[in-house]
VOMAR-607067 format. One record per residue (C-alpha): residue in one letter; x, y, z; residue number from 1. Coordinates in nm, 2 decimals. Each point is the difference from the previous one (the first is absolute). Layout:
# VOMAR-607067
R   aa        X        Y        Z     i
R    A        X        Y        Z   NUM
...
***
This chain:
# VOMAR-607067
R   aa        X        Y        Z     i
R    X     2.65    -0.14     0.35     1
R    X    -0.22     0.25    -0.19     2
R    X    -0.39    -0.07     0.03     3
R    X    -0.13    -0.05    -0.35     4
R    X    -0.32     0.26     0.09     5
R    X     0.31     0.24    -0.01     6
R    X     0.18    -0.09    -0.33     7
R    X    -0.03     0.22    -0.27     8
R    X    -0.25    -0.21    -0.22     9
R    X    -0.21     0.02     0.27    10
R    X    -0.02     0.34     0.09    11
R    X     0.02     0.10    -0.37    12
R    X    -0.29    -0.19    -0.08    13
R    X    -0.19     0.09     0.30    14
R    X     0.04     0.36    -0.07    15
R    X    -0.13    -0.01    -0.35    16
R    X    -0.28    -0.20     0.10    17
R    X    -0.07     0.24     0.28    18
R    X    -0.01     0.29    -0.28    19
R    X    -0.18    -0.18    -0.20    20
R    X    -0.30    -0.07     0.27    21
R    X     0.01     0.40     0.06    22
R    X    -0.10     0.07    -0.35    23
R    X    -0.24    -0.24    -0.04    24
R    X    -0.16    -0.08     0.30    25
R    X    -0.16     0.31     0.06    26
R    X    -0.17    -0.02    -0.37    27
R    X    -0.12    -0.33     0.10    28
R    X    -0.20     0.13     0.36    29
R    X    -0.14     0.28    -0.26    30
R    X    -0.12    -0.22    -0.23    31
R    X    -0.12    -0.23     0.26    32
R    X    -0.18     0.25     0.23    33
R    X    -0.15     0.13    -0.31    34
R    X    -0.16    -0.32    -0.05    35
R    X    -0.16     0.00     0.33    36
R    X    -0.13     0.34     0.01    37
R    X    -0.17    -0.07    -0.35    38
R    X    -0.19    -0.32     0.12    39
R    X     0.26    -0.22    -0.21    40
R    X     0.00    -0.39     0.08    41
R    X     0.19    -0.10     0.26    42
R    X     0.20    -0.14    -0.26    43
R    X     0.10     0.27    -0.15    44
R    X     0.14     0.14     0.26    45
R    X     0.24    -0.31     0.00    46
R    X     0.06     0.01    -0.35    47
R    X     0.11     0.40     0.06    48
R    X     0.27    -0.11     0.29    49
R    X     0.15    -0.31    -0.24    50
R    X     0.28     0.21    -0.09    51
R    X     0.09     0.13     0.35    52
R    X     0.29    -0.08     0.24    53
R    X    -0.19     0.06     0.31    54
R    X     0.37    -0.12     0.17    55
R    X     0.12     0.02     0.35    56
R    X     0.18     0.26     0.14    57
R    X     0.40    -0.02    -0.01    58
R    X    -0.04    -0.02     0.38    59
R    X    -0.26    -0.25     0.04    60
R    X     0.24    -0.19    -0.29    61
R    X     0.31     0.05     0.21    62
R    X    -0.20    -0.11     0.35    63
R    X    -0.12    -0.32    -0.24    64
R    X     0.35    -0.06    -0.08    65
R    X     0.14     0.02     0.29    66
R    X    -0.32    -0.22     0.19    67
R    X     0.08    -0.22    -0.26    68
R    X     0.35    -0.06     0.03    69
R    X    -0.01     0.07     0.41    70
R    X    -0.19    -0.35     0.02    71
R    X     0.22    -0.18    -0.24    72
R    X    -0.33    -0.04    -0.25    73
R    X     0.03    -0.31    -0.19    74
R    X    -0.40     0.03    -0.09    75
R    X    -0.15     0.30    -0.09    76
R    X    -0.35     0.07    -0.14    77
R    X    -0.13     0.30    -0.18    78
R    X    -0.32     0.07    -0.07    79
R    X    -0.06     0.28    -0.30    80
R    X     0.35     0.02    -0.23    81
R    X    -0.13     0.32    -0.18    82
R    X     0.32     0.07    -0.22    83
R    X     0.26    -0.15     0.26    84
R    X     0.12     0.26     0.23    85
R    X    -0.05    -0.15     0.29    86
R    X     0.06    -0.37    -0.13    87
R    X     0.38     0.20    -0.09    88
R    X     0.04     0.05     0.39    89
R    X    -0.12    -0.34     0.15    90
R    X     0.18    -0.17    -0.32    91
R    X     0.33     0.19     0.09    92
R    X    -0.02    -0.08     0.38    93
R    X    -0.07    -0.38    -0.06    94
R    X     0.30     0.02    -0.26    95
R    X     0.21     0.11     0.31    96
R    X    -0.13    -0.26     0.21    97
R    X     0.18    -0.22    -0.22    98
R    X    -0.29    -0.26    -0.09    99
R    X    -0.40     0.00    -0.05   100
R    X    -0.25     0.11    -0.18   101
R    X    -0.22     0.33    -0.05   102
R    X    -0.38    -0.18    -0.12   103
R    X    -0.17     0.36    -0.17   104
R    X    -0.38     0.00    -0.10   105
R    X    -0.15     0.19    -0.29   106
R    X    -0.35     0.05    -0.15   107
R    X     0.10     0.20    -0.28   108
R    X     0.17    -0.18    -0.29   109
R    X     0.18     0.31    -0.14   110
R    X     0.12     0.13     0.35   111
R    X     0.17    -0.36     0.06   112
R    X     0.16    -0.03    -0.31   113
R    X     0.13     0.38     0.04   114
R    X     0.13    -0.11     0.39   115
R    X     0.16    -0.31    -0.16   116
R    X     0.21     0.25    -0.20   117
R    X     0.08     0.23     0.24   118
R    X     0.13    -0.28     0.24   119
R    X     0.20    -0.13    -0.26   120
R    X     0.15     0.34    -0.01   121
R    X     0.08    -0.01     0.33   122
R    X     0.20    -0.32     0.00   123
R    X    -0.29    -0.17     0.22   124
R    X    -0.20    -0.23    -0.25   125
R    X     0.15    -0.30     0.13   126
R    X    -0.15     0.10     0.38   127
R    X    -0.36     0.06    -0.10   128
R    X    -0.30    -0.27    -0.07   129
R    X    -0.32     0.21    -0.22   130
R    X    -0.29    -0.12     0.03   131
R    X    -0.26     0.21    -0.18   132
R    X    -0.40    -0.05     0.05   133
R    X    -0.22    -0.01     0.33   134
R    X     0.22     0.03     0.28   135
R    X    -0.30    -0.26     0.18   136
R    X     0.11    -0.24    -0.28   137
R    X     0.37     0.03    -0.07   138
R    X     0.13     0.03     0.39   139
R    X    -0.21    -0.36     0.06   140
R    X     0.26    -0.25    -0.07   141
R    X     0.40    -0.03    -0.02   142
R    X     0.15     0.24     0.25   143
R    X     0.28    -0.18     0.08   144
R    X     0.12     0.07     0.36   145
R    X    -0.17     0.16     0.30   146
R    X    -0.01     0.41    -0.10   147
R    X     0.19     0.22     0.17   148
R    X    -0.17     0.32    -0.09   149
R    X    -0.27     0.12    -0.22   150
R    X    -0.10     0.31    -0.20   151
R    X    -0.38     0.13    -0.03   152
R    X     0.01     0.29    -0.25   153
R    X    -0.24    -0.11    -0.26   154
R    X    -0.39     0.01     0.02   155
R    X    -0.09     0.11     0.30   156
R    X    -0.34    -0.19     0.01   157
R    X     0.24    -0.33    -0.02   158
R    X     0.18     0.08     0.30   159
R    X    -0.13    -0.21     0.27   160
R    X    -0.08    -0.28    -0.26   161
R    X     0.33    -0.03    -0.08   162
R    X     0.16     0.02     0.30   163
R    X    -0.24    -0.25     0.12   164
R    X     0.11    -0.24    -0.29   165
R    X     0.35     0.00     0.09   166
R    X    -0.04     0.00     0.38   167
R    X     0.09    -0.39     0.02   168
R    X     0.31     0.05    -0.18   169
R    X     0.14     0.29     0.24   170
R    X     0.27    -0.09     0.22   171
R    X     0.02     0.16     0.39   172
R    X     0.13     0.37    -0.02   173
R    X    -0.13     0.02    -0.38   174
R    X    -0.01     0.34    -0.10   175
R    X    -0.32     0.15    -0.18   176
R    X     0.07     0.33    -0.18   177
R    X    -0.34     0.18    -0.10   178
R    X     0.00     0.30    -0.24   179
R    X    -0.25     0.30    -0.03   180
R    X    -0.17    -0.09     0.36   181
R    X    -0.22     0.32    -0.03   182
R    X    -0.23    -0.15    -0.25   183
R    X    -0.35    -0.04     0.16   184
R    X    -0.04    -0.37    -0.15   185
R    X     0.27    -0.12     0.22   186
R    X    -0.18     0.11     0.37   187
R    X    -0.08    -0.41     0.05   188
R    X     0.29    -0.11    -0.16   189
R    X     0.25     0.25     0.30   190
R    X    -0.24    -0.09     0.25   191
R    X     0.07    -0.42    -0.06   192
R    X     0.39     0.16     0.03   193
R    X    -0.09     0.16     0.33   194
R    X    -0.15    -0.23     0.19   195
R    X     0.26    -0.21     0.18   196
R    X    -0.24    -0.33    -0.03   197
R    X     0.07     0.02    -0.35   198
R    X     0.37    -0.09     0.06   199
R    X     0.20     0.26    -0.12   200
R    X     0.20     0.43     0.21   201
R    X    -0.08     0.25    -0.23   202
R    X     0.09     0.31    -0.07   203
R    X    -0.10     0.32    -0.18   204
R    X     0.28     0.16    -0.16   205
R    X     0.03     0.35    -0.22   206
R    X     0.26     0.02    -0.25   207
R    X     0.09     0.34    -0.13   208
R    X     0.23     0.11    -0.25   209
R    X     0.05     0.12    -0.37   210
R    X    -0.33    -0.13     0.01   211
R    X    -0.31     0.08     0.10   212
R    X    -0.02    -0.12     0.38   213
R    X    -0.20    -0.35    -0.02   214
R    X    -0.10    -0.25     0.29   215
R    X     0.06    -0.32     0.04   216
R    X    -0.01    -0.35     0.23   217
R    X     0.24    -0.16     0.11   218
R    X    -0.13    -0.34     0.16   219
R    X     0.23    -0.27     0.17   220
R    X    -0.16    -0.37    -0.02   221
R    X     0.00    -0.12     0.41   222
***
């Protein structure tokens, strides 16, 4: 039986999604580095990278997928939706699992609503729960199930707080997926990851491509 990742109104969409964060993303870092260099609020620079994708690679989305589907996922958490590239390849893999449920945080309003769409386009609406705020707030209640893996790509800062907030609900051999790892905010948040007291095997992964090469975690929950 075809995968769904693999049907045409997936890869479709994917692609023009893809073009469409190669046009604009690249404005967006302008914008936003132009902010920082002129002494611009910190929340300016924010403002400046609203309208940017900032998605995975295709490979780091086909190694989610196929983590995702590989452990049978019946719980997944994503932290940072963006416009719903990634939430496309965890959505599609629990949609081949044959049951579950893809629980995606948001901060931005506009970015949600816009991910909302594009997973309706994708014939994955009925597989994905929004919740759009503080990840801190929204990921405290209702998670239905023990998770079976979880995606950090949103603010970096909020790593290790939110990972922290959903350790009770990770099940043994829960994967973690972390995004971006280069980012200097996330030294204490790969060093909680690599001490084996902490209870988790991880692993520092580089996935090259189309894209530009980008590193990653992968973690494994002992």
């Amino acid at each position: 039986m075809r995968s769904w990742i693999t049907s045409t109104v997936v890869t479709d969409l994917l692609a023009t999604l893809y073009a469409d964060a190669a046009k604009i993303d690249p404005l967006a870092r302008k914008a936003a580095m132009e902010a920082n260099e002129t002494g611009e609020q910190e929340a300016d620079y924010y403002k400046a990278m609203r309208n940017a994708y900032v998605p995975v690679p295709r490979e780091f989305g086909n190694l989610l997928y196929g983590l995702a589907r590989s452990v049978k996922a019946k719980v997944v958490v994503e932290f940072g939706t963006s416009f719903g590239i990634s939430t496309i390849f965890l959505a599609s893999a629990i949609r081949d699992n044959g049951a579950g449920k893809l629980v995606t945080t948001e901060f931005v309003p506009e970015k949600a609503e816009q991910a909302k769409k594009n997973l309706a386009a994708a014939g994955l609406e009925d597989w994905v729960e929004f919740r759009i705020g503080n990840a801190l707030e929204t990921l405290k209640a209702d998670l239905s199930g023990q998770v079976d893996l979880v995606l950090l790509d949103g603010a970096k800062g909020l790593y290790l707080d939110v990972l922290q907030l959903l350790e009770p609900h990770l099940r043994p051999g829960a994967i973690i997926a972390s995004d971006n790892t280069d980012h200097k905010s996330l030294e204490a948040f790969l060093g909680y990851l690599r001490q084996p007291e902490n209870g988790y095997t991880s692993s520092a992964i580089l996935t090259t491509g189309s894209e530009v090469s980008r590193p990653h975690e992968i973690s494994i929950r002992n």
